[in-house]
C-alpha positions, -999 to 999 in steps of 0.1 A, spaced: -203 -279 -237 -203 -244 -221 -185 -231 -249 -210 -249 -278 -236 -233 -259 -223 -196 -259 -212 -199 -299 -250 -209 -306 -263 -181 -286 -235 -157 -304 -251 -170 -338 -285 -164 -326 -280 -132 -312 -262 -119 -343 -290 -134 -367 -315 -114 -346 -295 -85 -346 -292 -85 -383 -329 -95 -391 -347 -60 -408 -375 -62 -380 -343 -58 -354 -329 -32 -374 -357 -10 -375 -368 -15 -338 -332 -6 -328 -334 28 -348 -348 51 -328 -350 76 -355 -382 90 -364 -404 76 -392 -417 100 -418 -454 100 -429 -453 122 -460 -489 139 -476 -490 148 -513 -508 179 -501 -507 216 -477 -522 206 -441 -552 211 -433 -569 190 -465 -581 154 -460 -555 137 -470 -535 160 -442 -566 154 -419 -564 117 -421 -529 111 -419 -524 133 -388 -550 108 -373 -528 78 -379 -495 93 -373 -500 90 -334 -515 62 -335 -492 43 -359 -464 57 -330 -475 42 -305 -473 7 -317 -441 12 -337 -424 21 -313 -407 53 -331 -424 87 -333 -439 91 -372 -438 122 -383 -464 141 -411 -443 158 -436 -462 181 -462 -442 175 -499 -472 193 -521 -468 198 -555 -477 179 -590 -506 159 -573 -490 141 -547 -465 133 -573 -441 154 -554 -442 133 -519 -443 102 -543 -412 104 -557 -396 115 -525 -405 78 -509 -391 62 -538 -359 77 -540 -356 72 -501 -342 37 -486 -362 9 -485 -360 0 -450 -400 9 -443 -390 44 -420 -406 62 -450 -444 58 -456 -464 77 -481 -503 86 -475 -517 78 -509 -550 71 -529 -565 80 -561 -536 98 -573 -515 78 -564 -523 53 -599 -544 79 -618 -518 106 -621 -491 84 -641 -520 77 -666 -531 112 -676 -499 129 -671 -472 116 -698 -443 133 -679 -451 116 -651 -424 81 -648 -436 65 -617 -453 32 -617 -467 22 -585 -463 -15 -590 -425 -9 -597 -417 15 -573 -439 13 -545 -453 -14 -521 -490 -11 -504 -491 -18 -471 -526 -11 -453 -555 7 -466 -567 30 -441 -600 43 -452 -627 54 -476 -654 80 -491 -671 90 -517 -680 115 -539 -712 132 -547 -727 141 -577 -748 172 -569 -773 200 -584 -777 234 -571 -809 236 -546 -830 250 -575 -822 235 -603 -852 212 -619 -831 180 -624 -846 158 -592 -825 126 -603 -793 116 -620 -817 106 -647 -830 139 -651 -800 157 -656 -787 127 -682 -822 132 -703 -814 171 -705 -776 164 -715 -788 137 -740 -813 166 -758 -790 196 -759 -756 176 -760 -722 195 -745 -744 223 -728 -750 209 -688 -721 213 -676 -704 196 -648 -677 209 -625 -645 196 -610 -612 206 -594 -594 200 -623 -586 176 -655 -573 143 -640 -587 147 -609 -610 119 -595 -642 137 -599 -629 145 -639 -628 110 -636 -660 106 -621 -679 128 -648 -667 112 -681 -679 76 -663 -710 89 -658 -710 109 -698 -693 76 -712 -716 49 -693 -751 73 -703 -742 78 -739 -740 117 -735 -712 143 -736 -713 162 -704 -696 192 -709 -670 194 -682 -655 229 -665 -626 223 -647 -614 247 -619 -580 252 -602 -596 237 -567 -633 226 -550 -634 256 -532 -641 272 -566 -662 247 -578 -690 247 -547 -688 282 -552 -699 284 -583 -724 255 -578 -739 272 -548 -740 307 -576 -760 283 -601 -735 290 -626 -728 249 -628 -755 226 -638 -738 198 -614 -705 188 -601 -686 165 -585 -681 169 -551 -666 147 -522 -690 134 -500 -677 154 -472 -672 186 -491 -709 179 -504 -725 172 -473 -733 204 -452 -741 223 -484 -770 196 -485 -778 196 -451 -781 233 -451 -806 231 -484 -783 248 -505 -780 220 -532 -794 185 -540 -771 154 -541 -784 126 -571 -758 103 -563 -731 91 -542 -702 70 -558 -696 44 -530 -704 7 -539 -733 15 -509 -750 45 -499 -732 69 -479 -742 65 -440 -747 104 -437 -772 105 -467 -792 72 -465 -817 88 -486 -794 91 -520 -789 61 -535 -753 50 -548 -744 52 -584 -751 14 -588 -786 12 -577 -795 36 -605 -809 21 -636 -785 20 -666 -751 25 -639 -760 -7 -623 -728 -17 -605 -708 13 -610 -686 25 -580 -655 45 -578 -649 51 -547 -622 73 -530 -595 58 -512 -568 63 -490 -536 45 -478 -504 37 -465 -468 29 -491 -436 20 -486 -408 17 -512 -407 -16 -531 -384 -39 -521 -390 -32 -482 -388 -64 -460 -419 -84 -459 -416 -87 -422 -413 -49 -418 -444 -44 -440 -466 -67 -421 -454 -51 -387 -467 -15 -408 -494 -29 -419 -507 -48 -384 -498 -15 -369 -526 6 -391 -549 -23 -387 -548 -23 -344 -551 19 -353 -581 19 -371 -595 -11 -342 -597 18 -321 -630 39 -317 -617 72 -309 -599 69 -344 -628 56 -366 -650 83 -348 -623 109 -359 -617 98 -398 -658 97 -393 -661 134 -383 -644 140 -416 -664 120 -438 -641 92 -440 -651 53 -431 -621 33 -414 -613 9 -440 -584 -11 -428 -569 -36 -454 -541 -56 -450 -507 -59 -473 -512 -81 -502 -551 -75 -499 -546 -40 -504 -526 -46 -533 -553 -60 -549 -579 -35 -541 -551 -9 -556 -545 -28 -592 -586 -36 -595 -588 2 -590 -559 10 -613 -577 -16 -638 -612 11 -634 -589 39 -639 -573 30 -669 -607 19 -681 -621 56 -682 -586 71 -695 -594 46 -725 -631 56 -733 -631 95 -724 -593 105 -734 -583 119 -703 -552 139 -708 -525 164 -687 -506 184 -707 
């Protein structure tokens, strides 16, 4: 009997002890949290906000690594040719799907290589008009682009980039060719908004925000699905006439490499949902102009093709291409 009795608890204890969910609570090697861009940007800013957080209730100490380069696509690749055992996460969004698209020597395909396991949060961007310009409403600035076609420009950090994406929506959905001036960066482009050199551009929200505030320019639209909390006076992109139910939406999130244990994923994924339950964190991501947006896995996969669909969409009508 005795010995029946120790044999079963033998099995049990080794089927625990071989189960992924053991295996990675018994590593007590740190987990690596890697950002597509330098520190100090959003992406940076929001990450560093989880890692601690994620830390605590996993257990191991997460780590923020900076792999910048190629639009994230640097950090990207670096999860997938890692071990997929879920001690690797990758802070992506927009980029994340949109890059591949536009940029033909990009191979990665996020549904292949990658599995989503929590968003974490979102924002918007802002379409915006220096302080003195006459254009009052999206409308406006559409009716003057629709008379003197491919002279009001619009700026954005760069072809590709979200607010590129943004921009030839907004041309595409109007019927009029914006013309668009891309820059190496935003810095660059509020710059050169603030100088009234640029009719409009495409800010983020947060980026956009104390430039309004301070009365240095005028912000037509946000792109959220709902007006922005910080600007309850600026109505979304779908509320205006003739963009009814446009939204695009910037997002954020966390991957691991496909093929990672479901058990481990859902551990990841509960462990960003009980992070972003916590009000010092959503008052954080808040400060930066980010909402706390938690997802779950599978969910979140969703949310990422639908977007991917939207994406793909606007690569279609406008032509979007990286050399």
């Amino acid at each position: 009997m005795f010995r029946r009795h120790f044999i079963a608890a033998a099995v049990t204890s080794l089927t625990l002890a071989a189960s992924p969910i053991a295996a990675f609570a018994q590593d007590s090697g740190p987990m690596t949290l890697l950002v597509g861009y330098s520190a100090g940007g959003s992406a940076d800013y929001a990450a560093r906000v989880m890692a601690p957080e994620l830390t605590k209730r996993l257990g191991r100490s997460v780590v923020v690594e900076n792999a910048t380069g190629a639009s994230g696509m640097i950090a990207l690749q670096k999860l997938i040719n890692g071990k997929a055992d879920g001690a690797t996460l990758y802070y992506g969004g927009f980029d994340t799907v949109a890059v591949p698209m536009v940029n033909k020597s990009v191979d990665i395909d996020w549904k292949v290589s990658t599995l989503p396991v929590g968003r974490t949060a979102l924002t918007s961007m802002a379409i915006a008009v220096p302080a003195e310009s006459p254009y009052k409403t999206l409308a406006e600035l559409v009716s003057a682009a629709k008379e003197q076609p491919e002279t009001v420009t619009y700026g954005s950090p760069g072809i590709g980039s979200a607010q590129h994406f943004v921009g030839e929506m907004i041309g595409h959905r109007a019927g009029v060719k914006l013309l668009h001036a891309p820059y190496r960066g935003g810095t660059q482009v509020s710059n050169d908004l603030l100088a009234g050199i640029l009719d409009s551009a495409v800010l983020t929200t947060s980026t956009a925000l104390p430039f309004a505030k301070d009365g240095k320019i005028r912000i037509l639209a946000v792109t959220s699905a709902e007006r922005a909390a910080a600007l309850p006076d600026v109505p979304a992109l779908g509320e205006i006439e003739g963009f009814n139910g446009l939204a695009l939406p910037l997002w954020q999130g966390l991957f691991v490499k496909a093929g990672t244990d479901e058990a481990v994923a859902k551990m990841i994924s509960d462990a960003i949902a009980e992070s972003l339950a916590q009000d010092d964190v959503k008052k954080r991501l808040a400060d930066a102009g980010f909402a706390a947006a938690p997802m779950p896995v599978g969910e979140f996969t969703g949310f990422v093709e639908e977007q991917a669909n939207t994406y793909k969409k606007i690569v279609e009508e406008s032509s979007i291409s990286v050399e």
